[in-house]
C-alpha positions in Angstrom: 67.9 -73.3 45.1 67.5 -71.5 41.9 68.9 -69.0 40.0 70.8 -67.6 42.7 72.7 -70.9 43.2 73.4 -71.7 39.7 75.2 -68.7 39.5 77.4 -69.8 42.2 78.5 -72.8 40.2 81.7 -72.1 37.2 80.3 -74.7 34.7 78.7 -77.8 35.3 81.2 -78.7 32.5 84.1 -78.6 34.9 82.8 -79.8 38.0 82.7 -83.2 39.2 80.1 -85.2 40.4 80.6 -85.5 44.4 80.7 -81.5 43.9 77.9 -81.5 42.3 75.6 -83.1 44.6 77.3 -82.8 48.0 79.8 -79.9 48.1 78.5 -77.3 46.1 75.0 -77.4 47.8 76.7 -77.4 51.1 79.1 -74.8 49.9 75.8 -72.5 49.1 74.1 -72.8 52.4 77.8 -71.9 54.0 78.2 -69.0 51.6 74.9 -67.4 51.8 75.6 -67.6 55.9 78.8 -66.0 55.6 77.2 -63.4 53.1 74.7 -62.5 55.8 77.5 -62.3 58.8 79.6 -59.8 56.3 81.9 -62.4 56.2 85.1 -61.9 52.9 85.8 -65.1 50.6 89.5 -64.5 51.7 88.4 -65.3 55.4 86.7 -68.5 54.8 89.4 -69.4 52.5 91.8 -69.0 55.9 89.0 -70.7 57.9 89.7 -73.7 55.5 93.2 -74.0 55.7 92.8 -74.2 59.6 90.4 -77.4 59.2 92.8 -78.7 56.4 95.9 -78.4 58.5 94.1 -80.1 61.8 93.0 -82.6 59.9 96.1 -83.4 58.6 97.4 -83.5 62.0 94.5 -86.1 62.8 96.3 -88.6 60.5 99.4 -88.3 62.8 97.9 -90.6 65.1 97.5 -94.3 64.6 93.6 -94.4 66.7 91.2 -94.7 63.7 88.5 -92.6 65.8 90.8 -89.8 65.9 91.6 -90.4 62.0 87.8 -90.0 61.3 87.9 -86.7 63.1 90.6 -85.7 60.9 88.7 -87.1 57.7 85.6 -85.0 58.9 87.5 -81.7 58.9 89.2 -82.6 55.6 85.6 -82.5 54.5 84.5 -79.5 56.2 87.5 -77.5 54.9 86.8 -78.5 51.6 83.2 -77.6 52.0 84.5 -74.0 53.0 86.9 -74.4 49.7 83.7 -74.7 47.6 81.8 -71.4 49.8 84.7 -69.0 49.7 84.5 -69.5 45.9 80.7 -69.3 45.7 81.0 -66.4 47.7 83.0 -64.8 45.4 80.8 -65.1 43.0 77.7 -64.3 44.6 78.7 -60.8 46.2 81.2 -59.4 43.4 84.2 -59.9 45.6 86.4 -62.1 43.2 90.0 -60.7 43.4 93.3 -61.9 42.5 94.8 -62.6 46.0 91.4 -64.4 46.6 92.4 -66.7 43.4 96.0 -67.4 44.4 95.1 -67.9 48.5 92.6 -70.4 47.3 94.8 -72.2 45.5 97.6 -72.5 48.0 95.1 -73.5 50.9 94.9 -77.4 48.9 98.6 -77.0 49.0 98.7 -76.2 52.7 96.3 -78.7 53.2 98.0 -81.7 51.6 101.5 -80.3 52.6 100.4 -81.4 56.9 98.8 -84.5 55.3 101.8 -85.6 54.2 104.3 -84.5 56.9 101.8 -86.3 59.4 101.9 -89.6 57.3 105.9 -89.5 57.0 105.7 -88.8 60.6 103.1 -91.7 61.4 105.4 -94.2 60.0 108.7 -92.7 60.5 110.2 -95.5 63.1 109.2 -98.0 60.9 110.4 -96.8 57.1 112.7 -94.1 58.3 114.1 -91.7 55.4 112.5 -93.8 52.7 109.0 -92.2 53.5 110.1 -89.3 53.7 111.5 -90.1 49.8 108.7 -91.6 48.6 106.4 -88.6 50.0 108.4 -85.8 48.5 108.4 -87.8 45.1 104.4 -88.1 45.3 103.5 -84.4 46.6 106.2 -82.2 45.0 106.8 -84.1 41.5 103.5 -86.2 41.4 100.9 -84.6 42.9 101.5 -80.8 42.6 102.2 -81.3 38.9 98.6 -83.1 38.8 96.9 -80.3 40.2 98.0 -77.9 38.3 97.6 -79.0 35.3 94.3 -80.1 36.0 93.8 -76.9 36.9 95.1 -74.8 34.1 93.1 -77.7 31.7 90.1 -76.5 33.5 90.5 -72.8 32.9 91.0 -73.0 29.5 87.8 -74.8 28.8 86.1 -72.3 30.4 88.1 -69.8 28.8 86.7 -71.2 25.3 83.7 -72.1 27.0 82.3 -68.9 28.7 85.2 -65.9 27.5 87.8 -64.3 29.4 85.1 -63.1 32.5 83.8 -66.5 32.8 87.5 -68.0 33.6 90.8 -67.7 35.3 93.0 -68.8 32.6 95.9 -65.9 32.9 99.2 -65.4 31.4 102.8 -65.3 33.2 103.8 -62.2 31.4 100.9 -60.4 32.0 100.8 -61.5 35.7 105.1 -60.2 35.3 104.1 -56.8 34.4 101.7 -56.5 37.0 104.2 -57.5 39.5 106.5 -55.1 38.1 104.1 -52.6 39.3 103.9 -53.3 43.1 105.6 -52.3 45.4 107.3 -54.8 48.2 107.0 -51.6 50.6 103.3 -50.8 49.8 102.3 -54.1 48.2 103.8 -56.3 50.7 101.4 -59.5 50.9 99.6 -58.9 47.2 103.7 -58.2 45.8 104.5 -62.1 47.8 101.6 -64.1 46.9 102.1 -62.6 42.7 105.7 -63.6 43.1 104.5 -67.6 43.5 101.7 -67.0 41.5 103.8 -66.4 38.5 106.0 -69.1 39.2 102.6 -71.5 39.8 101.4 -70.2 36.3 104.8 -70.2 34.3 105.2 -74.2 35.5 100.9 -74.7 34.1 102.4 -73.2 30.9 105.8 -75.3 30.7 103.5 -78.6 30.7 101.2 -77.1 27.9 103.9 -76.3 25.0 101.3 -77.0 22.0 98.7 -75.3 23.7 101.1 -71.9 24.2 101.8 -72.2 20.1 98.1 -72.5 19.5 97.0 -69.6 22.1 99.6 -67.3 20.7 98.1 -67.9 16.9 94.6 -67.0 18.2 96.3 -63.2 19.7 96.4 -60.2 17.4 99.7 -58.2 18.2 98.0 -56.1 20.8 97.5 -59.5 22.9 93.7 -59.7 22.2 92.3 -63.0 21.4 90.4 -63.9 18.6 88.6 -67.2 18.4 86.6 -68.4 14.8 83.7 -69.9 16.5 84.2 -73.1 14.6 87.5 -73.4 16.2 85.9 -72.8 19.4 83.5 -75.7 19.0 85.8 -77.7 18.2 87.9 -77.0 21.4 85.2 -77.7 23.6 83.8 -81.1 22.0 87.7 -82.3 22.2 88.4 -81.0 25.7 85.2 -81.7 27.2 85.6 -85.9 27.5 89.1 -84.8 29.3 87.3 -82.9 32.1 86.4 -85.9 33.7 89.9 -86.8 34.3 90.8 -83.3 35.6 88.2 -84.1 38.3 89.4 -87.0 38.8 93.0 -85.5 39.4 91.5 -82.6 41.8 90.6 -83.3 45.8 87.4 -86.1 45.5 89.3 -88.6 43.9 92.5 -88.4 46.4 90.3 -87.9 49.5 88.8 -91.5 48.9 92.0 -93.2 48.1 93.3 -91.3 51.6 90.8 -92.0 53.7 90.5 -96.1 52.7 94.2 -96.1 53.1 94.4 -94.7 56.6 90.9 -97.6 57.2 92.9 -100.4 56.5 95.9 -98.6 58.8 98.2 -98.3 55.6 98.6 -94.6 54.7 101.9 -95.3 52.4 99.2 -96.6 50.1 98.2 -93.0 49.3 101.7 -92.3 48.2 102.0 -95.3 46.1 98.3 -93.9 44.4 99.5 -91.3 43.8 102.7 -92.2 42.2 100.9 -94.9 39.7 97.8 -94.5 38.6 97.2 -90.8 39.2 100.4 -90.1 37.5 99.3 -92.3 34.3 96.3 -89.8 34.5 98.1 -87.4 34.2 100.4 -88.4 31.5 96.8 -89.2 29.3 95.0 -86.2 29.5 98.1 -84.2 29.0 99.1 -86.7 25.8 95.4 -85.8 24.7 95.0 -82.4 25.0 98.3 -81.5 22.9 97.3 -83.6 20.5 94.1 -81.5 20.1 95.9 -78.6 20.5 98.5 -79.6 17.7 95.5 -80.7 15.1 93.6 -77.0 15.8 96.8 -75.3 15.8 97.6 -76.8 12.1 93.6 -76.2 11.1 94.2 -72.6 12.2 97.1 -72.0 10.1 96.1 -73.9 7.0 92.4 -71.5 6.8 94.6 -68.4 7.5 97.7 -69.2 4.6 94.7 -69.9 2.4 
């Protein structure tokens, strides 16, 4: 595939294996397709939360042929999750609503996933699946996501620069909001509003990485990174990055689709729960402690 492909791709750094060699690929042949048909990364975003959402109503039903229809659109949605990105990339067409609209498709996805499960087994747990669902998608699992996702951004951040990366910054994102208008600005005004809030909650679970990020900004706001501290960024973050793949849509679509095989969804809640959420607790333990260390390394060469 070449050059052209390659370019398609954020960092092999950050991506994870099954995307590697399955989705990405796929995603390439989808996105050069939708380049020749004129076709806008947003739309293939919306295409994907379609096939997301009917899957998720797939897993409503107790037939196992019917739950492999839904597990094949969960795949094909996330195969258009991978184009409308590549496609970004590959035409110039990268915007912010194109950022934030991807993002909430997994949400939208996942949200019918879980409504269909609670409703699956609703005569036989009642309210307490509806419990234990909230507790793994709102606390568990959308906490997992996006901090895998900010941890993601910032690597490429120190890995490729400020174009190379969507790390962004709730008060910048404020003042831009500040700026639209709900009148003119309707939909890009709505989808900032959550975006901030999205971002602002990625920065709550980071606090040594906020201390260390501010050090690194002159008063104007610029950043300014020794390239020895940069180095040594990347070679601590990069063994994490397997476990922010891990806690993105590959490793969760497996544990889905065997639980809904053996006819036992509510397993997928209780995966979520455990050893996702010990995950999560790791690689956030690990990446403030390397924050912490570089933050006092920074501060020690400058008071010299």
């Amino acid at each position: 595939m070449g050059n052209d492909y390659t370019a398609t791709l954020k960092s092999t750094e950050t991506e994870e294996f099954i995307d590697i060699y399955f989705y990405r690929p796929i995603g390439y042949w989808w996105a050069r397709l939708f380049r020749r048909l004129g076709i806008h990364p947003n739309t293939v975003t919306i295409l994907s939360i379609l096939l997301g959402m009917a899957a998720g109503y797939c897993f409503y039903f107790k037939d196992l042929y019917i739950n492999v229809i839904g597990m094949l659109l969960l795949i094909w949605a996330n195969m258009y999750d991978s184009a409308d990105g590549q496609l970004a990339r590959m035409t110039g067409q990268k915007t912010e609503l194109g950022r934030m609209l991807d993002g909430f498709a997994g949400d939208l996805w996942f949200f019918s996933i879980y409504f269909a499960i609670c409703m699956r087994l609703n005569d036989q747990w009642g309210i307490w699946i509806w419990l234990i669902a909230a507790f793994a998608g709102f606390i568990c699992h959308a906490k997992q996501c996006q901090l895998a996702d900010y941890y993601r951004n910032i690597h490429l951040f120190f890995l490729k620069g400020e174009a190379g990366s969507e790390l962004r910054n709730s008060q910048n994102l404020e003042s831009f909001y500040q700026t639209l208008s709900w009148k003119n600005d309707l939909i890009a005004k709505a989808f900032q509003f959550f975006y901030i809030r999205y971002t602002r909650s990625q920065e709550q679970m980071a606090p040594a990485f906020q201390t260390f990020y501010k050090q690194l900004s002159d008063e104007s706001g610029h950043l300014h990174v020794p390239p020895h501290i940069r180095e040594s960024f990347l070679e601590g973050s990069r063994p994490l990055m397997k476990y922010t793949n891990i806690l993105t849509f590959n490793t969760r679509a497996i544990a889905l689709f065997l639980s809904l095989f053996i006819d036992e969804p509510w397993l997928y809640f209780v995966f979520e729960i455990t050893l996702m959420s010990f995950l999560f607790f790791y690689m956030r333990h690990k990446h403030e402690t390397l924050c912490k260390r570089l933050y006092k390394e920074l501060t020690s060469s400058s008071n010299a």
